[in-house]
N, C-alpha and C positions, 0 to 999 in steps of 0.2 A: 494693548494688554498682552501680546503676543509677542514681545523681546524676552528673549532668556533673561532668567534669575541666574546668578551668580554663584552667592554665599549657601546654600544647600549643599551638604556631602553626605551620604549614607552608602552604606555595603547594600549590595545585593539582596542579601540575605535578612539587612533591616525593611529593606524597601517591604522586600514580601512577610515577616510578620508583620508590618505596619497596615500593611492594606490584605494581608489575605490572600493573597496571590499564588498564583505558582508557575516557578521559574523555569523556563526551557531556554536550551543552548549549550554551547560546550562548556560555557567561562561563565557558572554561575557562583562561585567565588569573588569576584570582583566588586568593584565599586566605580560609583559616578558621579563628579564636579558638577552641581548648573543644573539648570534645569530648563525645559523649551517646551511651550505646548504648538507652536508655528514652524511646519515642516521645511519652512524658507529661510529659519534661523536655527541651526543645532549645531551648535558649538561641538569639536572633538571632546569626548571623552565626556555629555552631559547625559540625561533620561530626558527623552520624549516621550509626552503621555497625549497620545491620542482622546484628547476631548470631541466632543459632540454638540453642536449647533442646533439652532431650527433651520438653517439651511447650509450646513458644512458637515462634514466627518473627517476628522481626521486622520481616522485609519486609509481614506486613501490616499494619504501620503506618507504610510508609513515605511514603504521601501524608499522613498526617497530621503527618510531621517536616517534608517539604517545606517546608511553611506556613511556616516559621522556617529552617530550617538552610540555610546555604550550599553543603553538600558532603554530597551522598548516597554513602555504601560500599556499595554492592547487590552478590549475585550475579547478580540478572535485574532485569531492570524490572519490578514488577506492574500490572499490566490498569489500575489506576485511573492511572497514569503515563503518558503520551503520548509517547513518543520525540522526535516532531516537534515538541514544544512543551512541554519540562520546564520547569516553575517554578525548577527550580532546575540546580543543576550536579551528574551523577550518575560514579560513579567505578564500574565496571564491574570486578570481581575473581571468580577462582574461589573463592576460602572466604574469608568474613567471619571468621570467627576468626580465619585466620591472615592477613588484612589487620589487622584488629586490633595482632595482634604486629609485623606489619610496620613499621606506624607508630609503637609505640612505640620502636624499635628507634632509628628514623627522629631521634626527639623524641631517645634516650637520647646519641644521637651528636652531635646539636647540644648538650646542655648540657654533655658530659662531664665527668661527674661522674665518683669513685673510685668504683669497686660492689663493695659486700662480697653476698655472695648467702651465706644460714643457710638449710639443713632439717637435719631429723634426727625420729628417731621419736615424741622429748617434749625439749620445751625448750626451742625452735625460738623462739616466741613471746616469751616470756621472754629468752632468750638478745636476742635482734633489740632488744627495748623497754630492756636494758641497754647495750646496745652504742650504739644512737642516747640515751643520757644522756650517754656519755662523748665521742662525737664533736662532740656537740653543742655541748661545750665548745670544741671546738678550729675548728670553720668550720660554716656554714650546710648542714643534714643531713636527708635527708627518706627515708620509710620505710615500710614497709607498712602500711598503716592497718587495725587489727584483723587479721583473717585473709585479706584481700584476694590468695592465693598460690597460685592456679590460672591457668589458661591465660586465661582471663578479667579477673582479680583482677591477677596480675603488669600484664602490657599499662598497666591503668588507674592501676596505681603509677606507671609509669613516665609515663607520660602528663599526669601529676598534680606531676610535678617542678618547681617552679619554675627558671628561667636564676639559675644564680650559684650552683645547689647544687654545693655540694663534696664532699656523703657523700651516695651511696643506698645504704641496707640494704634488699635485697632478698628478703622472705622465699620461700620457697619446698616447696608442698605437692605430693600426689599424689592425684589420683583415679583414673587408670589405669596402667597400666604404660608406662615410656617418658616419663613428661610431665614428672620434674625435669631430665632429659637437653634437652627441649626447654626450657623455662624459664632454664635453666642460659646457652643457647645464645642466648637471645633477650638476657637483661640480660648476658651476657659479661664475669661478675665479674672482676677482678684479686684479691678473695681470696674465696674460698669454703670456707665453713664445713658440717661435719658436727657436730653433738653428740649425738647416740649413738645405735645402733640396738635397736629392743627391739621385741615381738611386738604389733606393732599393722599392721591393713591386711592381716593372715594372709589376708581371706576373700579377699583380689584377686591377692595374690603367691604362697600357700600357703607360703613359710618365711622364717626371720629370716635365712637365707645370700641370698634373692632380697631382702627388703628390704636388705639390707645394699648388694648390686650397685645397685640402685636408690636409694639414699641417696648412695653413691658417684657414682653418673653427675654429680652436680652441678659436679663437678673436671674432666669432660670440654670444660666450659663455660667455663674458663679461658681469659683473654688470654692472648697469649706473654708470660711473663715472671710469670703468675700466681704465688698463692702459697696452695697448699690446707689445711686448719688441719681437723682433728682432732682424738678421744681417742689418747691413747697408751696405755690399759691395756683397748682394745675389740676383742678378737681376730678377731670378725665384722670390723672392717674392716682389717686388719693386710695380707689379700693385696692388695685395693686400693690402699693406701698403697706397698705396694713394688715396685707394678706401676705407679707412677706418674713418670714420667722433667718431674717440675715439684718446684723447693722445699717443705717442706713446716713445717709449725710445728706442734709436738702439745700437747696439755695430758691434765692430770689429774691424780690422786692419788698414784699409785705414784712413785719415783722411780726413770725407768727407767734415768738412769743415762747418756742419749743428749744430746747438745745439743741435738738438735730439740725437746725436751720444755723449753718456754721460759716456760711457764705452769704452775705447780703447786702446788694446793690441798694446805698440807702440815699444818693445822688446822683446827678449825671448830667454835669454842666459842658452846652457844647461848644469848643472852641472851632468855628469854622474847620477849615481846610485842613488844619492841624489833628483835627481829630475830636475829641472828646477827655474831660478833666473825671474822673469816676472817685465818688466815695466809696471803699468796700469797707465791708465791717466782717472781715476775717477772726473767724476763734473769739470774738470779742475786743481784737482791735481794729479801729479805725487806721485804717491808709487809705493814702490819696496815691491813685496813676493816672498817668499821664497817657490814654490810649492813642493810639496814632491813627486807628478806624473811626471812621465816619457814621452816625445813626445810634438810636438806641438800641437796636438790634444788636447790633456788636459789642455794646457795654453788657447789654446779656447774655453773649455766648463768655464773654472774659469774665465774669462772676461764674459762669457755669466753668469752664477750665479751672477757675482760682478753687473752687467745690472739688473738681477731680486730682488737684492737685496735692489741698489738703488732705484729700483721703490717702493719698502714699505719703502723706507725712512728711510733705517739703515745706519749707520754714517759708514766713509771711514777707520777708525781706526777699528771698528769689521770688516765689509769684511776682510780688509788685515788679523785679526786674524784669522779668519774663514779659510780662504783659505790657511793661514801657515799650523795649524794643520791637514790637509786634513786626512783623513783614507787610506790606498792603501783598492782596491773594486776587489774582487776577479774577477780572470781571466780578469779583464779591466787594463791589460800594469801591471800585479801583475810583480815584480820581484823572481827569486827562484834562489837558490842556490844550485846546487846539484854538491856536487865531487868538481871537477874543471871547472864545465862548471856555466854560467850564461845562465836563461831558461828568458826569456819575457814570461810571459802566459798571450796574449791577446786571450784567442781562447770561450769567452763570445758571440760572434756573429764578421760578418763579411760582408763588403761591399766595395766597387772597393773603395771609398775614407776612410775608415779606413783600407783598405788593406795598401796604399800607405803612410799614414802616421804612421803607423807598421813597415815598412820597413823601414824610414826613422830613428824611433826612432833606430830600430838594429843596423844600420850601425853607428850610432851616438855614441850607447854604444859601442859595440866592436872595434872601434875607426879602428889599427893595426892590433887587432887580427883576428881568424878565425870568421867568421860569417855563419851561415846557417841557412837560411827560411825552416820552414815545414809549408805549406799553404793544408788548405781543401777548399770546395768550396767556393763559396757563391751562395745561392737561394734565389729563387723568384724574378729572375730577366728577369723575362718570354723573349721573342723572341729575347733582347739582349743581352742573358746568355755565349753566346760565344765571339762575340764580346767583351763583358766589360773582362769576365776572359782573354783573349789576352792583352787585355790592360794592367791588371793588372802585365800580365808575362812581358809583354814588359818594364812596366818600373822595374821592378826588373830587367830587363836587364841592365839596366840602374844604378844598386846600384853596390858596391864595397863588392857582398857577396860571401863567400867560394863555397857554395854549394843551388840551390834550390830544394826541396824535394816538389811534390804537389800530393794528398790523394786523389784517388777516379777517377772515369770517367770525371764527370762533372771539377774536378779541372785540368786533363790534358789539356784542354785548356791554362791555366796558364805557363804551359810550351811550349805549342807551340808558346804560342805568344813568351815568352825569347828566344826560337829558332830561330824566326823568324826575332827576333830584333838583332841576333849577337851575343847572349848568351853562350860561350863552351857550347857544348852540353854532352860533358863527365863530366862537374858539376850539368848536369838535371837529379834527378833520379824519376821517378814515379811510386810510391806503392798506393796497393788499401787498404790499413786499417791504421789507426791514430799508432798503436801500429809499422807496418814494419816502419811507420815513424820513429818511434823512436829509432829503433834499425839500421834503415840506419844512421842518425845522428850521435849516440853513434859509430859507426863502426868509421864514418870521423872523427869527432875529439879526439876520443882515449882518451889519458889523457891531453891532451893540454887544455890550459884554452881559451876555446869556446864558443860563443855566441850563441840562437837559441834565435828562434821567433817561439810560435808556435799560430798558427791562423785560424778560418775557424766559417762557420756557425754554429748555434747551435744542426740541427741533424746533423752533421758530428760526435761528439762528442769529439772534439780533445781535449779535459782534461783527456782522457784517454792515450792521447800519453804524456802528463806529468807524470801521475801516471809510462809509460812504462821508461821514462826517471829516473824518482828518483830508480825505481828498476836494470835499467842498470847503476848509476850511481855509486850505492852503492857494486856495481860488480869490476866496476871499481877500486874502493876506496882500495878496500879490496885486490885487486891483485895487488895493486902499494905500 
């Protein structure tokens, strides 16, 4: 998150009405290219803005940005800085973060771009990296790079926009309570998207009705004249939606029967390896794509993109191309090939209802064959972290899989609950590190052509039990 931005240019003089500020130095005339919040990277001639951490400041390296930058963002001067004789030109602000925003704000109004803004509790990502396929067709579209979708991360998207874009997809995450509300307000979408709420972030809001309010706040961030796009069959946000005096565009499966519902997943036949065959019934016509992702999860975020799409008014013929060529998005339902096994590597993040349609995709692919889950936890699902992971084991109890493998303390849950539900318990094995997972796997299916799923939250770090896998696989390989 800390490489300079590039595409940012502003006068001096903007910077400081945009944030408030007040300029000291000799050369407060001037202007600055780029932007850098990492005192280890400052391009000549850009602004560093000394942002604030839970365990960094980067006021103290703000004489070391000096050296290079043309525009310092400080809240104070430090001791190593001389007032009467700055090297450079400093911009005086009470909170660097929210000078941060201030400027991107600043930047987002000179390029004016159309800004769609996406959260939601899973999909979010997906949804965002579909949606910039199909705009991308139609004019020059620029978008959150990976998860760049905090109070931090937003700012440096926007900041990051090149002049002449036509689309920003802005994604948008939560660390506290309160912050898509602010997010929402900073890129001030014309359409903004929810794609569904489900029990993730319990430990910070404690219920799915308080994520629900806070997934919703992102429509309070609307221009006049916005246009807010949702589920239509998600009852958590049904009172938000009809407490909102702005147009609205719904999607989903059910047919509710409403013309707001203008995107609707009305099949979803799945062609193995290939992906998935999707009836959408767009505006009132039917088309058939051909998705290249794997799961019904993904036929859900591509009906939610096709919803964000329609709402800027892109014609049903780009969608469906958009959505044909999709990218596969690392670790989200990536397929691998390793030996003779087939690896699923969804293990990008994880959540009781992406766990569950994880599973579903596995047993889908491996059809006959062997199948085995290697599951890490999921967090931040404060006081019902045990409960949800039971549930999760339970319905894996409930799948048609060889073997379930679950990683760590907090994921043995996982297995208790398949225990509990009627699971053999001589297919439960539980290791404490991503890597025995892998090497239990590779023991059960030998050289037989095997299915795995491997899956879990983001500090778990189970992309190392892929990397453990391509090296046992290639073990394999070699002694057969």
């Amino acid at each position: 998150m800390g490489r300079p931005v590039e595409a940012v240019s502003l006068s001096f003089a903007e910077a400081a009405e945009a944030t408030g500020g007040e300029l000291h130095g000799a050369d407060r005339g001037g202007s600055f290219r780029g932007l850098s919040i990492d005192s280890r990277e400052v391009p000549s001639g850009c602004a560093f803005v000394a942002v604030r951490g839970e365990r960094f400041d980067a006021h103290d390296f703000a004489a070391q940005a000096a050296e290079h930058a043309s525009l310092l963002v400080l809240e104070r001067l430090p001791a190593a800085l001389d007032r009467a004789a700055l090297p450079t030109t400093a911009l005086l602000v009470d909170d660097t973060t929210l000078a941060l925003g201030k400027l991107a704000q600043a930047w987002r109004d000179r390029v004016a771009p159309q800004v769609v803004g996406v959260t939601g509790s899973v999909g979010k990502t997906t949804t965002k990296e579909l949606l910039r396929n199909i705009l991308a067709l139609v004019g020059e579209t620029h978008a959150t790079p990976g998860n760049f979708n905090n109070q931090i991360g937003l700012p440096l998207t926007l900041l990051s926009m090149p002049e002449g874009t036509r689309y920003l997809i802005a994604e948008m995450g939560m660390n506290t309570p309160g912050e898509i509300a602010y997010l929402s307000a900073l890129a001030r979408p014309e359409v903004a998207v929810v794609t569904t709420v489900a029990p993730v972030h319990l430990e910070r809001l404690g219920s799915v009705e308080a994520i629900a309010a806070e997934k919703a706040s992102i429509w309070g961030g609307l221009v006049d004249g916005g246009l807010a796009v949702g589920p239509a069959d998600e009852p958590l946000l049904a009172p938000h939606l009809a407490a909102l005096e702005r147009e609205m565009l719904l999607f989903g499966e059910r047919d509710t029967g409403s013309d707001l519902t203008r995107a609707r997943l009305e099949r979803m036949t799945p062609k193995g390896e290939e992906g998935s065959e999707l009836t959408l019934n767009l505006d009132g016509r039917r088309v058939r794509v051909a998705l290249p992702l794997i799961g019904a999860h993904n036929a859900e975020d591509a009906t939610c993109a096709a919803a964000a799409a329609l709402a800027l008014g892109v014609d049903v013929e780009t969608i469906v191309a958009g959505l044909s060529c999709a990218p596969q998005l690392g670790h989200r339902s990536t397929l691998r090939r390793i030996g003779t096994w087939r690896v699923l590597d969804d293990c990008y993040n994880a959540s009781p209802r992406a766990m569950r349609a994880a599973l579903d995709a596995l047993v889908q692919l491996a059809a006959e064959r062997p199948s085995h889950a290697l599951l890490g936890p999921m967090l931040e699902l404060g006081e019902a972290e045990e409960e949800l992971h039971r549930e999760v084991g339970a319905y894996a109890a409930t799948r048609p899989l060889s073997a379930l493998i679950t990683v760590g303390e907090e994921a043995a849950a996982i297995a208790r609950g398949a225990r509990d539900a009627g699971y053999p318990a001589d297919r439960i094995h539980e290791v404490a590190t991503p890597a025995e997972a892998a090497a239990c796997a590779a023991t059960l299916a030998g050289d037989e052509e095997a299915w795995m799923l491997v899956k879990g939250s983001r500090v778990a770090k189970m992309e190392s039990a892929i990397a453990a896998l391509e090296q046992l696989g290639r073990r394999v390989t070699s002694s057969t």
